[in-house]
C-alpha positions as CSV (number, residue, x, y, z in Angstrom):
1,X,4.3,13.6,19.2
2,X,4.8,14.7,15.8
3,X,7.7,13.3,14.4
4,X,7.9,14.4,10.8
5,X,8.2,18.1,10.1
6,X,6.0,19.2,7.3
7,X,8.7,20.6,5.4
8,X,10.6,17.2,4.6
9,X,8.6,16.1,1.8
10,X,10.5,16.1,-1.1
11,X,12.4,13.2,0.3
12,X,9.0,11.3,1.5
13,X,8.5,11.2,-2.5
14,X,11.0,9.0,-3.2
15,X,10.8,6.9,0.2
16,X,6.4,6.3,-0.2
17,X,6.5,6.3,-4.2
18,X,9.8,5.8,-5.7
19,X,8.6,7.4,-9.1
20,X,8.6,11.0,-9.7
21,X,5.4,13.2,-9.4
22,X,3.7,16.7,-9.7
23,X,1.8,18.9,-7.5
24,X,-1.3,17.9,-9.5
25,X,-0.8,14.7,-8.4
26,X,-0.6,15.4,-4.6
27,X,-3.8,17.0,-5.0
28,X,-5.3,14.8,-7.3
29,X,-4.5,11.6,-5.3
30,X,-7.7,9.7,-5.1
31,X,-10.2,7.3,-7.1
32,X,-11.6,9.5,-9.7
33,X,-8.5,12.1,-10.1
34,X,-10.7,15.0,-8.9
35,X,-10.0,17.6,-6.1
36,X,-9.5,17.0,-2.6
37,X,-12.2,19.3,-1.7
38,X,-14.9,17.7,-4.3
39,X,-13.9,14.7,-3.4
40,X,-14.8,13.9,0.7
41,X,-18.3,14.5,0.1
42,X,-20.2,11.1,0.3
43,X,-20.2,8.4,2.4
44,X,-19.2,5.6,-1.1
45,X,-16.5,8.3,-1.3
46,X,-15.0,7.5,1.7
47,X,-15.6,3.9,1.4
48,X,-14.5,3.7,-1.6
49,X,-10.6,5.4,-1.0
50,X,-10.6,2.6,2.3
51,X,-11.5,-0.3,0.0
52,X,-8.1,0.4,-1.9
53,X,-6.5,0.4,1.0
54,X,-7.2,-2.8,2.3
55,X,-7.1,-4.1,-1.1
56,X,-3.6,-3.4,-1.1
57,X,-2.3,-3.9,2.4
58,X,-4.1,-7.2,2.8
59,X,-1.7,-10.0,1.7
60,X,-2.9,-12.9,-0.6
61,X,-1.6,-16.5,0.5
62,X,-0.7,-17.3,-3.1
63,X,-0.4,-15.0,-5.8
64,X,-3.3,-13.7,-7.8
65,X,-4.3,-11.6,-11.0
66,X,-5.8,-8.9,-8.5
67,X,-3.5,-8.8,-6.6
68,X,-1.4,-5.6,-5.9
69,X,1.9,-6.5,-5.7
70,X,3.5,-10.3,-5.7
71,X,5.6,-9.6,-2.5
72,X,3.1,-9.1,-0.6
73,X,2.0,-13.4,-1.3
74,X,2.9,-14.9,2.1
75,X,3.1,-18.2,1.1
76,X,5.2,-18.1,-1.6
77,X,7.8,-15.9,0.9
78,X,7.9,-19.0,2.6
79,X,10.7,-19.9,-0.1
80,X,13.4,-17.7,1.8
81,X,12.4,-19.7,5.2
82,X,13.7,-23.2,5.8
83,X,9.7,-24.3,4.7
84,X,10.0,-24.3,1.3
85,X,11.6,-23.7,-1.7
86,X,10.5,-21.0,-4.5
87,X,10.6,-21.8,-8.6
88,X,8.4,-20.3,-10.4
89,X,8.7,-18.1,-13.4
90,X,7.9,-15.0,-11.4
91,X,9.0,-12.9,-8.3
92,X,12.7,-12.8,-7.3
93,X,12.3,-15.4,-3.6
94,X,14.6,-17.5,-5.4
95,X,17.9,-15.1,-4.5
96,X,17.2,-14.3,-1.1
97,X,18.3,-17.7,0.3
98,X,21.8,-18.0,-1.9
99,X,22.8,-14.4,-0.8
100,X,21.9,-12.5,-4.1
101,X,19.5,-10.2,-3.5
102,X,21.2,-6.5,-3.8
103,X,19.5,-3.4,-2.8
104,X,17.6,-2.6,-6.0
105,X,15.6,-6.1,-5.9
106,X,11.9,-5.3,-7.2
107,X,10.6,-7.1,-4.3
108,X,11.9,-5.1,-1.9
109,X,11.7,-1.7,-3.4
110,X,7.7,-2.3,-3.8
111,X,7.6,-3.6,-0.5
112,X,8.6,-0.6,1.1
113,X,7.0,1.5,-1.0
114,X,3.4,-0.1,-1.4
115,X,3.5,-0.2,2.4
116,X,4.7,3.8,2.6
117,X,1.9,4.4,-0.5
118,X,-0.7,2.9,1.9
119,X,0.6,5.0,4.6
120,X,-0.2,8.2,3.2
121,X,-3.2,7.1,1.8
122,X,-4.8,6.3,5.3
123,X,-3.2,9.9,6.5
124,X,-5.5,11.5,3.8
125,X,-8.4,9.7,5.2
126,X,-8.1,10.9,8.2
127,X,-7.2,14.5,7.3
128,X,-10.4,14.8,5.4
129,X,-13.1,12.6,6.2
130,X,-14.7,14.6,8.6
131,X,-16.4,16.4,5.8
132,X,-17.8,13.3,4.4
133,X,-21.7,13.0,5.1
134,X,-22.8,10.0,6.9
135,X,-26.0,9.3,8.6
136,X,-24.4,7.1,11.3
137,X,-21.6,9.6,13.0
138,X,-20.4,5.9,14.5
139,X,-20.0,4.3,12.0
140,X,-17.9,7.6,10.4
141,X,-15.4,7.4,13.5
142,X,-15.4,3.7,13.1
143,X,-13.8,4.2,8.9
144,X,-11.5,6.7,10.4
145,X,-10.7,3.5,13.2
146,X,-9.7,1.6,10.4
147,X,-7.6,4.1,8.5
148,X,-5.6,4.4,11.5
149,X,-5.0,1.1,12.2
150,X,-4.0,0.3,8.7
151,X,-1.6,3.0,8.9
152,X,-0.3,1.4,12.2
153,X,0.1,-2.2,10.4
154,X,2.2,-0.4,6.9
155,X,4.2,1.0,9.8
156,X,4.5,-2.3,11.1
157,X,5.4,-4.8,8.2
158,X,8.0,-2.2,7.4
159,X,9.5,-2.5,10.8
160,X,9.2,-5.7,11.0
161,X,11.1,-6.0,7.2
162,X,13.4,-3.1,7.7
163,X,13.5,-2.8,11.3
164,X,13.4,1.4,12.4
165,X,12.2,3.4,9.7
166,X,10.8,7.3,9.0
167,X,7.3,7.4,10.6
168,X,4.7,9.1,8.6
169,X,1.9,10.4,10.4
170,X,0.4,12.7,7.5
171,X,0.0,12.8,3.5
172,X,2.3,14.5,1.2
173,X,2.4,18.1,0.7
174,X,4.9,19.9,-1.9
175,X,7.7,21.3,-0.1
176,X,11.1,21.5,-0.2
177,X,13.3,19.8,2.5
178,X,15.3,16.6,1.0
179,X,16.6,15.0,3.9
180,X,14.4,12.5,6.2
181,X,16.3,10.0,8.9
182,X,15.0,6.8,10.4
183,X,13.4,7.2,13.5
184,X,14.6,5.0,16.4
185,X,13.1,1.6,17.2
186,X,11.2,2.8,20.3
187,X,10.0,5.8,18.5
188,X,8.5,3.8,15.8
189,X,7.0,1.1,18.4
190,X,5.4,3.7,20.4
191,X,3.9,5.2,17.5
192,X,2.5,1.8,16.7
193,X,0.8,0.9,19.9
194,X,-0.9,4.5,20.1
195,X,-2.1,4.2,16.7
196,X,-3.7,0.9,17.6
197,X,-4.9,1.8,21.1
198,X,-6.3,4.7,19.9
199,X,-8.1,2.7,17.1
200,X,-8.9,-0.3,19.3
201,X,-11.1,2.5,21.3
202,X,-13.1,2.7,18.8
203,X,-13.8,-0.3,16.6
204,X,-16.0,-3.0,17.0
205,X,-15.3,-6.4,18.0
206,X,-17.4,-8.1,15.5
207,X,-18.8,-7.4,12.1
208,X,-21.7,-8.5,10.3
209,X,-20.4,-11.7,8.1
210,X,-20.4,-9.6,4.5
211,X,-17.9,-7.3,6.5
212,X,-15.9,-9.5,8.7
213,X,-12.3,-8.8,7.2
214,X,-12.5,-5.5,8.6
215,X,-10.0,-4.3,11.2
216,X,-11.7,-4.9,14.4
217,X,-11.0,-4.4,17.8
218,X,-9.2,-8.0,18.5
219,X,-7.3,-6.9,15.4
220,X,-5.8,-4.4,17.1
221,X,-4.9,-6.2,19.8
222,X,-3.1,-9.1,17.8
223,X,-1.4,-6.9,15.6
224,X,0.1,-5.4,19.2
225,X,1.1,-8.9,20.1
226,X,2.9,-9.1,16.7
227,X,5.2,-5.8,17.5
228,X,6.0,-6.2,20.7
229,X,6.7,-10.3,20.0
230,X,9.0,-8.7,17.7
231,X,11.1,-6.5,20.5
232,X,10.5,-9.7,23.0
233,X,8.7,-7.6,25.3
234,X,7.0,-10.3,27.0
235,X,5.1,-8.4,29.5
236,X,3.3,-6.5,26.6
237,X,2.6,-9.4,24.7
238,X,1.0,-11.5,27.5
239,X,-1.0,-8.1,28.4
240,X,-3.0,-7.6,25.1
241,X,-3.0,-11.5,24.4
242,X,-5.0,-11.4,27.4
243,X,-7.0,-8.8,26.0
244,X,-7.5,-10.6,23.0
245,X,-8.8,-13.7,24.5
246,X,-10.5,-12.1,26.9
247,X,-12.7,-10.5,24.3
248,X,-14.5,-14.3,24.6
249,X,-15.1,-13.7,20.2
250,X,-12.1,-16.5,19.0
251,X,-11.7,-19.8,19.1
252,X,-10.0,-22.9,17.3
253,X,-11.9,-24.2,14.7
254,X,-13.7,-27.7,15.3
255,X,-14.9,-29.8,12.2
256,X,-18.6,-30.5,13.2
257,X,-18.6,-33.6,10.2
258,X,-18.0,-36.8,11.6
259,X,-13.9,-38.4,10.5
260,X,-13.0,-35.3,9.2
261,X,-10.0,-33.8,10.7
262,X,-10.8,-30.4,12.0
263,X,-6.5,-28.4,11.3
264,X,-7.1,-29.8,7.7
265,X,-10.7,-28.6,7.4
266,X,-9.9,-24.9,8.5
267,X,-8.1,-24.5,5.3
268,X,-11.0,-25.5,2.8
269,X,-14.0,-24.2,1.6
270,X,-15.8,-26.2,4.6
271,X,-14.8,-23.2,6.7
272,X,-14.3,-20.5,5.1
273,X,-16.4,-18.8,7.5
274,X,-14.9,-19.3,10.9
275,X,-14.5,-18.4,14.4
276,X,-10.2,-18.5,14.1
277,X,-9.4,-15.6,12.0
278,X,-8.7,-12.5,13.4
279,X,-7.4,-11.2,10.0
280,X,-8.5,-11.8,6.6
281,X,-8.1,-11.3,2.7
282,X,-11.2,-12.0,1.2
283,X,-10.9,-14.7,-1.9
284,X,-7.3,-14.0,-0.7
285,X,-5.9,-17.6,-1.9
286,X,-8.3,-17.5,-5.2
287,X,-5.3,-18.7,-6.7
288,X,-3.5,-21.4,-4.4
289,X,-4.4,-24.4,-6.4
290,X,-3.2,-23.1,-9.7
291,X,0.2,-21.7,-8.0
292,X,0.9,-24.8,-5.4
293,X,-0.7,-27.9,-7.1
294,X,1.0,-30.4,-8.5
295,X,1.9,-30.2,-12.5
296,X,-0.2,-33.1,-13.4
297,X,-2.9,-31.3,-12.3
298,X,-2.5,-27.9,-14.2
299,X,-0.6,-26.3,-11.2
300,X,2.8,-24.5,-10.6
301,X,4.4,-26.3,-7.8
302,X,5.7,-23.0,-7.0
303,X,6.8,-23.8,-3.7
304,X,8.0,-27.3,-2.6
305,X,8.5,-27.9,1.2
306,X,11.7,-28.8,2.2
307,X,12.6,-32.0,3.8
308,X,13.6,-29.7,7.2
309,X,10.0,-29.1,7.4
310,X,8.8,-32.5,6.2
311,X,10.8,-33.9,9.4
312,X,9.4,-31.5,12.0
313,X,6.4,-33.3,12.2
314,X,6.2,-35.6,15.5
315,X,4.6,-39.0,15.2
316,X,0.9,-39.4,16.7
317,X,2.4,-41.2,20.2
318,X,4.2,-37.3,20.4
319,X,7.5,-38.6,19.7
320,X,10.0,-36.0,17.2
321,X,12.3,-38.3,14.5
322,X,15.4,-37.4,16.2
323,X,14.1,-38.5,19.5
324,X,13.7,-41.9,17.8
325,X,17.1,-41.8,16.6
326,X,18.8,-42.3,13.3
327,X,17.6,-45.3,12.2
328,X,14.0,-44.0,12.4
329,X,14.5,-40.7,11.1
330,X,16.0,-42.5,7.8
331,X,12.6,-44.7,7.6
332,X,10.3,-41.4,7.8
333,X,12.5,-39.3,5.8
334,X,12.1,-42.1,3.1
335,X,8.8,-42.5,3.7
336,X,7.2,-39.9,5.3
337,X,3.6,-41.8,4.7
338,X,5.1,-44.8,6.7
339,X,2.0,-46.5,8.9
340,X,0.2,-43.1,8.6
341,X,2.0,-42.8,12.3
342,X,2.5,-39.0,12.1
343,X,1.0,-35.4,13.0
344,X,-1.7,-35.1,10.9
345,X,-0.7,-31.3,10.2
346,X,1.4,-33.3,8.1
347,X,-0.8,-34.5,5.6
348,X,-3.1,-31.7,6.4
349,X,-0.4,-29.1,4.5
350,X,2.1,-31.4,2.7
351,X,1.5,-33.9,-0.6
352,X,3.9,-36.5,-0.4
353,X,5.2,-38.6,-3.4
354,X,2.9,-41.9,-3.5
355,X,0.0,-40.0,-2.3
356,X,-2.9,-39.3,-4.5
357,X,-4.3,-36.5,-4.8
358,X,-8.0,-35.4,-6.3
359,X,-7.1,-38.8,-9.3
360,X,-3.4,-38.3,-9.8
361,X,-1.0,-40.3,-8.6
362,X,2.1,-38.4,-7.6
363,X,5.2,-39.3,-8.5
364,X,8.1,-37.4,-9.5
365,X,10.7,-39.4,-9.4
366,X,10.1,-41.6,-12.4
367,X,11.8,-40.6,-16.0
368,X,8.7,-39.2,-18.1
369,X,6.6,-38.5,-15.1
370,X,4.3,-35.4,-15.5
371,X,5.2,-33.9,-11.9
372,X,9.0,-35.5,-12.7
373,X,11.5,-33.7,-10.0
374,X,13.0,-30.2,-11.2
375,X,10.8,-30.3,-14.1
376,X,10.1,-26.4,-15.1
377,X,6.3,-26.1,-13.3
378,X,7.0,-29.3,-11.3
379,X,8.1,-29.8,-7.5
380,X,11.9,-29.1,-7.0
381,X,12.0,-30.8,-3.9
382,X,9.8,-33.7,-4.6
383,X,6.9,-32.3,-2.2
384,X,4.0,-30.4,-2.5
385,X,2.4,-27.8,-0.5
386,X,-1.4,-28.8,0.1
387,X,-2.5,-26.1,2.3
388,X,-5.2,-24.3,1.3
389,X,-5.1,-26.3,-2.5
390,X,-9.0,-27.6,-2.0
391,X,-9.8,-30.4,-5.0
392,X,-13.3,-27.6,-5.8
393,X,-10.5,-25.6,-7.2
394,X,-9.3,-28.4,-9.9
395,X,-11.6,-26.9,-12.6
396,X,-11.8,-23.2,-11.5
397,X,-9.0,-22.1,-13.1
398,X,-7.1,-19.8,-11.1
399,X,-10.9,-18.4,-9.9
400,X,-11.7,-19.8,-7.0
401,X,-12.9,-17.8,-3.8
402,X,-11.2,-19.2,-0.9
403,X,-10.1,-16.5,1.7
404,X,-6.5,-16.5,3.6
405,X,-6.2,-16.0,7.2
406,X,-3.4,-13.3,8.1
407,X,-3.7,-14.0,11.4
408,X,-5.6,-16.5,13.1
409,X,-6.2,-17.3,16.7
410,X,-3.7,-20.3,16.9
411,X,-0.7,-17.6,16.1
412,X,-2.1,-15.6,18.9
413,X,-2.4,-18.0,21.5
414,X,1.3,-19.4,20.7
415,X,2.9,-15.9,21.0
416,X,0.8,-16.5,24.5
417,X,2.7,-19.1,25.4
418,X,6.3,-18.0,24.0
419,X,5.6,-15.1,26.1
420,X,5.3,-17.0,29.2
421,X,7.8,-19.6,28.5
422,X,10.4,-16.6,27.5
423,X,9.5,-14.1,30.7
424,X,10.6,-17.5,33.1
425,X,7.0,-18.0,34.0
426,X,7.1,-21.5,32.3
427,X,4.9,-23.6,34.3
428,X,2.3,-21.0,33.7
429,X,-1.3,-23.4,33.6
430,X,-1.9,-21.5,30.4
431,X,0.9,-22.8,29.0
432,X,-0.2,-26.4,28.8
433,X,-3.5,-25.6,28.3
434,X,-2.9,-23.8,24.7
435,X,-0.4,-26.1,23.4
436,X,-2.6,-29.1,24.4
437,X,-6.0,-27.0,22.9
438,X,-3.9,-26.5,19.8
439,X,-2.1,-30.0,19.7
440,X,-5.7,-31.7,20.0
441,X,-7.1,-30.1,17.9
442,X,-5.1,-31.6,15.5
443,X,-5.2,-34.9,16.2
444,X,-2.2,-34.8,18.5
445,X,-1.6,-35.6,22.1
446,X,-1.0,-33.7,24.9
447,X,2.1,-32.4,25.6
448,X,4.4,-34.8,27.7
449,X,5.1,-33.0,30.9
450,X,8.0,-35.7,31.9
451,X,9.9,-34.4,28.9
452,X,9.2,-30.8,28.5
453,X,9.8,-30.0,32.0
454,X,12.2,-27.6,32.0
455,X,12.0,-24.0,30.3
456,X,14.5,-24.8,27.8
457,X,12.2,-28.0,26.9
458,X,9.5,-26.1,26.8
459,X,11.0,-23.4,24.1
460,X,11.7,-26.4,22.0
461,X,8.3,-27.4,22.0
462,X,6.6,-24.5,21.5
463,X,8.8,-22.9,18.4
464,X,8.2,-26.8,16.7
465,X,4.9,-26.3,17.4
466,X,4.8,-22.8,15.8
467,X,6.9,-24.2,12.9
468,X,4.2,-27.0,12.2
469,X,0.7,-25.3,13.1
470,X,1.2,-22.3,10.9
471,X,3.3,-23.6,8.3
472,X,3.5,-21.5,4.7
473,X,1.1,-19.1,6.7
474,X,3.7,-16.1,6.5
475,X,4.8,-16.1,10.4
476,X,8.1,-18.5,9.7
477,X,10.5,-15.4,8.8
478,X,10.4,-13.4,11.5
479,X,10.1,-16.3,13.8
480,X,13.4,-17.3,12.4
481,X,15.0,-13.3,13.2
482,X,13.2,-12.8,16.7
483,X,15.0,-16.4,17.6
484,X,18.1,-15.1,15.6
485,X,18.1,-19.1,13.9
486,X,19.3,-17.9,10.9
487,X,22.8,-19.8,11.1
488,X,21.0,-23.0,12.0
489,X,18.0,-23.0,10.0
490,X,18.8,-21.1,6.7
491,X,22.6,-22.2,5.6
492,X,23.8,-25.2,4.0
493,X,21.8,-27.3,1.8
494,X,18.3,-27.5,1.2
495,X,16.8,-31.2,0.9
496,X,13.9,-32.9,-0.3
497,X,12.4,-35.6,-0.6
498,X,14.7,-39.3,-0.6
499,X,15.1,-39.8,-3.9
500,X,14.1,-44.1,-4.2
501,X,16.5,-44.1,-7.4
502,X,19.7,-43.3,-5.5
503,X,18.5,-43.6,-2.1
504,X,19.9,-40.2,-1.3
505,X,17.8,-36.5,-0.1
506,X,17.4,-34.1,-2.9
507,X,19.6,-31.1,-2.8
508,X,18.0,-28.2,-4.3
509,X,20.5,-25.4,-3.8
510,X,23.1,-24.1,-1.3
511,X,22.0,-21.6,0.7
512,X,24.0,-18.2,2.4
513,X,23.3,-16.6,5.5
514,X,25.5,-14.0,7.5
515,X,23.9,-13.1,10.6
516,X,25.5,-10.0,10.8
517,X,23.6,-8.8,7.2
518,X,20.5,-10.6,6.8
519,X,18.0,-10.5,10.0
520,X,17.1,-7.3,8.1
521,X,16.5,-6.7,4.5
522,X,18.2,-3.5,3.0
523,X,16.7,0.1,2.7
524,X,16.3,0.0,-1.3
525,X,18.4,1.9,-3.2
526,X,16.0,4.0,-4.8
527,X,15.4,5.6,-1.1
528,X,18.8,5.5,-0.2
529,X,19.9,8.3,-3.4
530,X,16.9,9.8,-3.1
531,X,17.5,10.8,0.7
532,X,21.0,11.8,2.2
533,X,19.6,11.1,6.2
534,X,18.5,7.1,5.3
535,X,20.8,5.1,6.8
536,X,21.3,2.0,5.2
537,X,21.0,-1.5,7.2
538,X,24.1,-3.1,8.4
539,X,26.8,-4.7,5.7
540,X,24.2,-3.6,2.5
C-alpha cells in the first residue's frame, strides 16, 4: 500500500529536514554532490551512501566526537529513566525528568528528523541501486535488504518516540502539496513488519567478522519483537522470538577465563567479539570511559545511577531488599558493598563509593575530594556507572574502540518471557528456563518457584530482571511506557547514595511526570508550523 501521495512534499521538507532547501539539493543528495544519474554507478558508490546510513542510525552507548547526533547516546538517555541521573555540560536529558522540555527542545527536533533524514536516504537506495554494477547480483539484493530494514528501524524509533507518525516510503521530490497527517498506529506497524519481512527474505544470518554489524536476518526478527512488544501483541512477539532463537546463531556470552565473571566480561574489550549481539555500533562506546568515569580519573560522571536502581539488585541467596525488610534495606542502601552478598550485575555496571577502581579510591563524600558529590564533572548521586568503562581506556583519551550492543540476545529472550508471562501462559517451561539461563549466567540463582508462582509474581520478576540485566543499555524508557510506570517510577525525588556525613540519601532533584502528557514525547514544533495535518501529542 502506498501511503504517501507524491504530491505532499513540500511538507515532508520540514518534517525529514527541518531546514529549508532547493531543488538542487533534492537532486544533489548524495556523497560527492553530483547527479543522481552519475552517481549509482559503482558498487563503493552504493556502499558508500549505506555506510552513512548506518553511521547515523546506529546509536553510540556514550557520546562520541563522530558521532551524529548526541540524542541518539543511549546511555546517557538513561538520565530521563529512574537509572540514572544526567549532568553534564551537553545535551538537554537534564529537563525531561522535571517537566521542562517544550516542543522546540534540540533533542527532539533532531531526533525526529535525523531519523526522517535516514528515511529518505534508504528510499533513494532503493529507487536507484539497481543501476549500480556489481559482480555478485546477491550480494546487490542483499545492500538493498539493508536499506529497507534501516528504513523500517527510523520508522520504528520514531514510533516508538512519538508513537503514529507520517510513513515515508520514498525520497523527496519537489512538489507542491503542504499538508501531510499522521498515519494510524496499525498503519505504521504494518508497514514495519513488511518492511522487515520482506528484508528478513533476503539477508543473511551471519556475516564475515569485519562485517558483522550489519543488519542480518536475526536483526530483523528482533527488531519485530521490539514493535510489536511495544503494542503488547504477545502472540507476535513469541512468534518471531521463536524465529529468532530458532535460527540456533545467538547465545549468552560465557567467560571462558577461569574467576572472571562472564555479565561483567561481555562489556569489555575481552568480548568484544561475541556470540550475544544481534545489533551493533562498531567502536560505538569509543568514548564511555571519558563520559561515565569517575572525575579523579579524567572522566565526566555524566550519568550517576540512582539509588532506585542501586536497590534493585537482589542479594546472591535471590532475596530483593524489601523482601528483607526495612532494617536490611537501610544496611545495603548504606552500604551497598556490605559482605559482597549481592547480584553481581551490581558491581558488574555500578562503582560504589569505597570501591577502587583502576588506583583511585572513590570517595565523594569527603570535603576536598576530587570525585566530591555535585562537583561540576563529578557524580551527582554519589555513584558511578561502570558499564562498559574498561581500565584499557584510562590512557586512550576519549579513543578507545569498544563497540556497543543495541540489542543483544538477553533483551530478546526477556521480551520471550514477558510475552508468555503477559499472554497468561505463565508456567510456560521456557519461562524458567530463560530467566534461570540469564540469572546464571550472572552469578545468580535460579529463580525460586515457591515464590514466583503466580503470574503476577512472575511479572515482578521478570521486569526486575529486565531492569537489572540491561541496565543503561537504552531499553529502560520504553519499558517504563509499555508498563505505563511512569507515576511510580519517575515522580518524586531522585536519591543517591547515603550520604555517611548526615546519614541521609542524596536528593538530586524533584522530578514531574503526568501520565496523561509524557508516555509520548511531542511532535516538534518546527514540524508542527511547517505542516497544518500534524497533530500534535496529547497536552503539548
Amino acid at each position: 500500500m502506498n501511503y504517501m501521495n507524491k504530491n505532499i512534499f513540500t511538507a515532508l521538507l520540514a518534517s525529514l529536514l527541518l531546514f529549508g532547501c532547493s531543488k538542487d539539493y533534492l537532486t544533489r543528495d548524495n556523497p560527492t554532490a553530483t547527479t543522481d544519474d552519475k552517481w549509482w554507478r559503482l558498487e563503493s558508490d552504493l556502499f558508500n551512501y549505506l555506510e552513512v546510513i548506518y553511521n547515523n542510525q546506529m546509536s553510540p552507548g556514550a557520546l562520541i566526537t563522530s558521532s551524529s547526533y548526541q540524542a541518539n547516546c543511549r546511555m546517557h538517555m538513561s538520565g530521563i529513566t529512574d537509572e540514572s541521573v544526567f549532568r553534564a555540560n551537553f545535551g538537554s536529558w537534564n529537563s525531561y525528568p522535571l517537566g521542562a522540555v517544550t516542543t522546540t527542545d534540540g533533542y527532539l527536533s533532531d531526533t525526529y528528523r535525523q531519523n526522517y533524514k535516514d528515511i529518505r536516504n534508504a528510499s533513494r537506495i532503493l529507487e536507484n541501486y539497481s543501476r549500480v554494477y556489481m559482480e555478485s547480483a546477491v550480494v546487490k539484493e542483499q545492500r538493498a535488504a539493508e536499506a529497507r530494514a534501516l528504513r523500517a528501524r527510523a520508522h520504528l524509533n520514531l514510533f516508538l518516540f512519538y508513537g503514529p507518525v507520517p510513513i515515508v516510503n520514498k525520497s523527496l521530490e519537489p512538489a507542491a502539496g503542504a499538508s501531510v497527517p499522521r498515519n494510524t498506529a496499525e498503519e505504521v506497524v504494518k508497514f514495519i513488519t513488511t518492511e522487515l519481512d520482506s528484508a528478513a527474505e533476503i539477508l543473511p544470518t551471519t556475516y564475515a567478522s569485519s562485517e558483522a554489524y550489519r543488519i542480518s536476518k536475526g536483526a530483523c526478527y528482533a527488531m519485530q519483537v521490539q514493535l510489536y512488544l511495544s503494542i503488547k501483541n504477545y502472540p507476535k512477539v513469541i512468534e518471531y522470538a521463536k524465529k529468532l532463537i530458532g535460527l540456533n546463531v545467538y547465545d549468552l556470552h560465557y567467560s571462558t577465563t577461569a574467576g572472571v565473571n562472564s555479565y561483567a566480561q561481555l562489556f569489555s574489550y575481552d568480548a568484544l567479539e561475541n556470540k550475544e549481539r544481534i545489533l551493533f555500533r562498531r567502536t560505538g562506546n569509543s568514548g564511555a570511559f571519558f563520559r561515565m568515569a569517575p572525575k579523579s580519573l579524567s572522566g565526566q560522571a555524566c550519568n550517576g545511577p540512582t539509588a532506585a536502581m542501586v536497590n534493585s539488585y537482589e542479594t546472591l541467596q535471590g532475596k530483593t531488599l524489601d523482601e528483607l525488610g526495612p532494617d536490611s534495606l537501610a544496611v545495603y542502601w548504606k552500604n551497598p558493598l556490605y559482605k559482597n552478598n549481592r547480584d553481581p550485575r551490581l558491581f558488574a555496571s555500578i562503582l560504589i563509593p569505597g570501591q577502587t577502581f583502576v588506583n583511585r579510591l572513590l570517595d565523594p563524600f569527603t570535603a576536598g575530594s576530587v570525585d566530591q558529590l555535585g562537583a561540576a564533572q563529578s557524580t551527582q548521586t554519589g555513584y558511578w556507572v561502570k558499564k562498559y568503562v574498561d581500565p584499557k581506556d584510562v590512557s586512550r583519551n576519549n579513543s578507545g574502540t569498544l563497540n556497543f550492543m543495541i540489542t543483544r540476545y538477553a533483551e530478546i529472550l526477556l521480551s520471550y518471557v514477558e510475552a508468555l508471562v503477559e499472554s497468561g501462559d505463565w508456567q510456560n517451561p521456557d519461562v524458567l528456563l530463560y530467566l534461570n539461563k540469564i540469572r546464571n549466567r550472572a552469578g545468580m540463582p535460579n529463580v525460586n518457584t515457591a515464590v514466583y508462582n503466580t503470574q503476577e509474581k512472575m511479572r515482578v520478576l521478570y521486569r526486575r530482571e529486565r531492569k537489572v540485566e540491561l541496565a543503561f543499555e537504552g531499553t529502560r524508557l520504553f519499558d517504563i511506557r509499555r508498563w505505563q510506570i511512569g507515576e511510580e517510577v519517575l515522580k518524586g525525588p531522585a536519591m543517591g547514595a547515603i550520604n555517611p556525613n548526615t546519614g541521609q540519601p542524596v536528593i538530586v532533584e524533584t522530578r514531574v511526570f503526568d501520565p496523561g502528557r509524557d508516555y509520548l514525547w511531542p511532535i516538534p514544533l518546527t514540524e508542527i508550523n511547517g505542516n497544518p495535518a500534524m497533530v500534535q501529542n496529547p497536552k503539548w
